[in-house]
N, C-alpha and C positions, 0 to 999 in steps of 0.2 A: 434940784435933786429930788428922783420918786422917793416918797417913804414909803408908802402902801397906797393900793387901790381896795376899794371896799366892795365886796361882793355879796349880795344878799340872795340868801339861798334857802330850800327848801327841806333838803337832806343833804346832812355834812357827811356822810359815810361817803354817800353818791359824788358829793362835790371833791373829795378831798382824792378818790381812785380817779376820778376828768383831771382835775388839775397834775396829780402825781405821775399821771401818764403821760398828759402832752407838753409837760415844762420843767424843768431841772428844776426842783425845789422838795423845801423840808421844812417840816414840823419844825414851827422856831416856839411857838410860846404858845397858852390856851389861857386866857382870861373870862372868869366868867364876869358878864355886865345886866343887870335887870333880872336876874333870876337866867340868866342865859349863856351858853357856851360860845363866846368868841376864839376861834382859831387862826395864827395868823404861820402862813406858810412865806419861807424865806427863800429865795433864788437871788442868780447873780447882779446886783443892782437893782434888784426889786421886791417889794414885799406883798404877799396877798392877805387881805383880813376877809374870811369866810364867818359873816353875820345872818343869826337866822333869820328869815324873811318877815317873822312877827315884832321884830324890832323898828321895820320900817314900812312904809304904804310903798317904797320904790322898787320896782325889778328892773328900773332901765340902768345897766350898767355899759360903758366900753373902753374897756382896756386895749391898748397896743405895744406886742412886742416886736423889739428889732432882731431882726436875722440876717445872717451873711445871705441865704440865697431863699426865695419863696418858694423856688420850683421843689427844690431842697425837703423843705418844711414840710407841702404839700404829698409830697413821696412820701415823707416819715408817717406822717397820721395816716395816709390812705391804706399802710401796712396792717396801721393799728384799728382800720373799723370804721375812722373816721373822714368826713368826706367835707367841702367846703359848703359855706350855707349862700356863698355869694364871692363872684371873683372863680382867678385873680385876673386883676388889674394891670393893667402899665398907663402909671399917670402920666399930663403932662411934661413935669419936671425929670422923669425917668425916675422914680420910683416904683417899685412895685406893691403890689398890697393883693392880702387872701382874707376873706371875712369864714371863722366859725361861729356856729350856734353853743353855748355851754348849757348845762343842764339847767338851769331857769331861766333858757334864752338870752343872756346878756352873750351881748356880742363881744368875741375875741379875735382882732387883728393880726397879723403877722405881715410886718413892714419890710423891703428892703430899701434901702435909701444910699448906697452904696455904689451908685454907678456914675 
């Protein structure tokens, strides 16, 4: 089972209107750690921790969510501004997959696996 994925970020204002836009979630709890504001955003089956970037040397992040359809997905954000950074895909196995860019580059998948 996911508990959270750890995102390390530059501007949590910035990170927190990307993620509040493109994923069903909410302000679950704000922990400060090292002199710093941790944020962790709650959606259905998964949790996001928004860490500031001077916590860690890492920007490589990738997270993957499941969606009933990609073609779906890709409609929704393209409404909103946003466009894919790579993809989509139709894999082997018949899965589908869409790669975005997040505001410190960490890559965001949106999988269907469903067929």
């Amino acid at each position: 089972m996911l508990h959270h994925i750890g995102i390390y970020i530059t501007d949590l204002e910035k990170s927190l209107r990307f993620y509040e836009t493109i994923l069903p979630v909410q302000r679950k709890e704000t922990m400060n750690w090292n002199k710093a504001e941790l944020v962790f955003l709650r959606g259905e089956g998964f949790a996001l921790e928004l860490i500031p970037a001077t916590l860690s040397d890492s920007h490589s992040t990738h997270i993957a969510f499941a969606v009933e359809s990609v073609k779906a997905k890709i409609k929704e954000l393209q409404q909103l501004g946003i466009t894919p950074s790579d993809g989509p895909y139709k894999l082997e196995n018949g899965w589908q997959t869409v790669f975005y860019e997040g505001p410190d580059r960490e890559e965001i998948e949106f999988i269907q696996s469903n067929n």
